[in-house]
N, C-alpha and C positions, 0 to 999 in steps of 0.2 A: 719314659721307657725307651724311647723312637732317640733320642739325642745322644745317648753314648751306647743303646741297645746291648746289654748285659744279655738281654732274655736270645737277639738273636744269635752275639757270637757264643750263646751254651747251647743252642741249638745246630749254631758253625761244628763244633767242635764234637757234638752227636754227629753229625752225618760222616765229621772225617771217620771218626770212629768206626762207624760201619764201613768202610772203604767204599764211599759212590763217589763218583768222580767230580772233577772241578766243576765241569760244566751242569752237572747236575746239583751242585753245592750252591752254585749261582742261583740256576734257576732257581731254586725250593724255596732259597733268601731272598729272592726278590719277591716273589708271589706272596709267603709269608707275611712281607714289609704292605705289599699292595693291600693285602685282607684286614689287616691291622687298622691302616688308614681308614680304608674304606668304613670302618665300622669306628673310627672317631680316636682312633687308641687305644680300645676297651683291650684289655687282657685276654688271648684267646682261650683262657679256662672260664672264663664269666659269658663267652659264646659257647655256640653248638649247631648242631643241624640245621636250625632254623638259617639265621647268620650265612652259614656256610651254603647252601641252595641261595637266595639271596645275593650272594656275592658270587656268583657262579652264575646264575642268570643275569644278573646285571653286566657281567663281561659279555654277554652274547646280545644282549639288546642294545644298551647304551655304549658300549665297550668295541664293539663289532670285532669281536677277535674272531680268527680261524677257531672251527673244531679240534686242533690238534692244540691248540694254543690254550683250550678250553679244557682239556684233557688233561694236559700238563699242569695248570693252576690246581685242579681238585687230586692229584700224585701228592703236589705238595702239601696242599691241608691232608688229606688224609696220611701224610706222612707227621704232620706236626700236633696231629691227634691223637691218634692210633700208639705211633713209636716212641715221640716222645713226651708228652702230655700224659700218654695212657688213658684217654680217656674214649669211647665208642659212640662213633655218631649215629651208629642205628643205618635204617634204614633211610636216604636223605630223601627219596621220593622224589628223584630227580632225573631227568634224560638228558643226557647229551642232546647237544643240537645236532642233526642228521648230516653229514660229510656228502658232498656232492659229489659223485665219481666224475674227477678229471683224466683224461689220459694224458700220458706222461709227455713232455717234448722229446721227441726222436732225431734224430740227426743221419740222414742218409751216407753211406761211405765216401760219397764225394762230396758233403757241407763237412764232414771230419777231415779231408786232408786235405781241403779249402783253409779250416781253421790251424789245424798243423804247419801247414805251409808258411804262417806269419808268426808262430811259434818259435823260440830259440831255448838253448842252455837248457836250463835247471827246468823251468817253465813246461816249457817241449816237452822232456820226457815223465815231469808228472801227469801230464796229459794223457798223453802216450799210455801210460800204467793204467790211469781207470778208466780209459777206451778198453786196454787189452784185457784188464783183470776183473773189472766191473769191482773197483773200488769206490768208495768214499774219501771224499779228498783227505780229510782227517784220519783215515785209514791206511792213506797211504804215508803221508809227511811220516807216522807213527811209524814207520818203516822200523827196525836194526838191523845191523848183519845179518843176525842171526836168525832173522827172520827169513833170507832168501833162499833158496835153495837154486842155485845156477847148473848145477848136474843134472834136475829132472823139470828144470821151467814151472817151481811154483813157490809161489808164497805163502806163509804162514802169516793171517790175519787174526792178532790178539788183544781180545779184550772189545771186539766188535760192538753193533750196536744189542742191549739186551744183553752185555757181558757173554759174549760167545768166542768163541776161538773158532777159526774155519781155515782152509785152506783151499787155495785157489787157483788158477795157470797162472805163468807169465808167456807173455810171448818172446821168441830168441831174439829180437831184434833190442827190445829193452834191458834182454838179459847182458845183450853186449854193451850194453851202453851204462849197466849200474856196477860191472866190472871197473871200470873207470873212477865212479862215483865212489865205492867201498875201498878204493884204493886213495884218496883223497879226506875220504872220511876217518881212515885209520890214522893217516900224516896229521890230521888235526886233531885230533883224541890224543898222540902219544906228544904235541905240545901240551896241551893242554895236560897232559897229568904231570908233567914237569910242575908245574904250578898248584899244583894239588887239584886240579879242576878236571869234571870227567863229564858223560852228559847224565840229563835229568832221569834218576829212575823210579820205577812205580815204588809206592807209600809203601814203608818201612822197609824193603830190601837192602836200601843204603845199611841199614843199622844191622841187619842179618850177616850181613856178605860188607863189611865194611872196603873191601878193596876189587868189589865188581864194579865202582867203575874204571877201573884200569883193564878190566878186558875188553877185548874189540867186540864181542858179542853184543854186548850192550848200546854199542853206538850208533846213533841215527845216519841214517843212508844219508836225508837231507838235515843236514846241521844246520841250528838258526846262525847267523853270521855276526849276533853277539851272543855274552854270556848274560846270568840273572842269575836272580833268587830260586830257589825252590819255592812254590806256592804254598806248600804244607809243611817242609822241612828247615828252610828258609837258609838251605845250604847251595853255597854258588857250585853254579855249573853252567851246563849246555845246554839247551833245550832244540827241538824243532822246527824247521822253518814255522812261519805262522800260515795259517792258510788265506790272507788278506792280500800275498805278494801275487800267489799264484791267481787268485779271482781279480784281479786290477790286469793282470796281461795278458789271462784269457778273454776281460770283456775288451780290451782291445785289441785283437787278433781279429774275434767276431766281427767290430765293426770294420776294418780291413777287408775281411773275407765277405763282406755285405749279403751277411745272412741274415735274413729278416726276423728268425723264429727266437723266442727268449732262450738263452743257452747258459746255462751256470755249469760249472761243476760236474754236479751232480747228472747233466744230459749226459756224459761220455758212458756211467754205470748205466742208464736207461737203453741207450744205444747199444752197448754190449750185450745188455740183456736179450733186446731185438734181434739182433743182428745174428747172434747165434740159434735163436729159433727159425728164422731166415733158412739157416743152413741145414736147419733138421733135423736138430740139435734136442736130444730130449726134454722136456718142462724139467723133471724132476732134478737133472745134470745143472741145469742151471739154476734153479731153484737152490740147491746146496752149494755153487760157484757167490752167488749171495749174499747168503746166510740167513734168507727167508726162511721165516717158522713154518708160515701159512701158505698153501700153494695157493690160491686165493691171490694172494699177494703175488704172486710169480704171474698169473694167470692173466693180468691188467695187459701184459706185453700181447698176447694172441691178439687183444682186442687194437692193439696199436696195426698188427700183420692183416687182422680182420681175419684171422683164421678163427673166429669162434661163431661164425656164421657158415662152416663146414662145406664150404665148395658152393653154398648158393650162389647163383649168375643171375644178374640184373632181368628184369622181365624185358627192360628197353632191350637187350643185345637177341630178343625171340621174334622182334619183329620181321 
């Protein structure tokens, strides 16, 4: 079954079906392929609960994966039982392994234009955006036109994480600088449809609107700088920068700016977060700047500011 897996790509082709996304197509196949192994190749209709607890615990003991890692494997069996199997595992009588509260790495405003400052181009200003917007980097590369709004400084974020749509600030500084970008974007979009090529759009729209991609609406702010297949439709276009360019010259910036603390990406959205409770800034305001479900979730930041110990003063400062 495991050698030319008929059983996975009909399980490929359920999940395009549903519309989830690539990267969650991945995950589900991979995990899938790992539970399969694990259990010798046995067919996962000749498993069940049993099995599945089992292969779920063995990730957390033998496996040492994260809890979120752990989470994400039992999404997909219970998607490859439940949806497409159809078949109910009950009750699995099983708990999560318990998530250790980490607080988030923060970047004070002068380690951010420490790191900026060794920043250039394209690089720079996605930077720039998920300091100012409190993006995700894949949230942002995901950019179109028609995503910006340059009249009232804000973005439309679609298709977020949790399939959300939100909308967020820009700052005027980036606003002037993607003036430029959309205007470069547009010069490569009206080559490219000379040649029948436009960029990559979400699953089946191309087939709706056969000639949206010839609007500028549709075009990625940052353009990958080649073309490719569509992943689902297997129709050439444009896709995205990749987010691999941008994490290779922000970790070199970091070591430039010799900041010692671990910074990916993902610190500039953390820091936003921060930074505007800093300011005074309502939880709630930024909470939906986000796109957090759970204030809960928002709330991790107070304890980065130490405002969740409510003005307490050290005993040592009463001596």
């Amino acid at each position: 079954m495991m050698s030319s897996s008929p059983f996975l790509e009909a399980i490929r082709q359920d999940i395009r079906l549903r519309g989830y996304s690539i990267r969650t197509e991945k995950s589900y196949l991979y995990w899938i392929k790992r539970y399969i192994l694990f259990n010798h190749k046995r067919h996962p209709s000749e498993l069940g609960a049993l099995e599945v607890k089992c292969f779920l615990s063995w990730l957390t003991t033998n496996g040492h994966v994260a809890v979120n890692t752990q989470k994400v494997a039992l999404n997909a069996l219970v998607f490859l039982y439940h949806k497409y199997l159809h078949i109910e595992l009950g009750d699995l009588g099983f708990t999560l392994a318990s998530k250790q509260r980490r607080l988030p790495t923060v970047l004070s405003k002068k380690e951010v234009s420490k790191v900026l400052s060794h920043l250039k181009g394209t690089a720079k200003l996605i930077i720039e955006i998920l300091y100012g917007s409190g993006l995700r980097v894949n949230e942002c590369l995901r950019l179109r036109i028609q995503d910006i709004n340059l009249d009232n400084f804000s973005l439309l974020i679609r298709d977020g994480k949790g399939n959300k749509d939100r909308q967020t600030l820009l700052s005027q500084s980036s606003a002037k600088q993607l003036t430029h970008y959309i205007e470069k974007a547009i010069v490569l979009q009206q080559a490219d449809n000379l040649n029948g090529i436009g960029p990559s759009l979400p699953f089946a729209l191309g087939k709706k609107y056969p000639n949206a991609y010839r609007q500028t609406a549709w075009m990625f702010v940052f353009p990958s700088q080649n073309i490719c297949q569509h992943p689902l439709t297997g129709v050439t276009c444009r896709h995205h920068r990749h987010d691999s360019t941008v994490r290779k010259k922000l970790q070199r910036a970091v070591q430039l700016a010799n900041i010692s603390k671990r910074v990916t990406c993902h610190t500039f959205r953390h820091s936003f977060a921060t930074h505007l409770l800093e300011k005074g800034r309502d939880i709630r305001t930024v909470q939906e700047l986000l796109g957090h479900n759970d204030l809960n979730t928002t709330q991790i930041y107070t304890h980065v500011l130490g405002q969740h110990y409510a003005g307490t003063s050290s005993p040592m400062d009463d001596l």
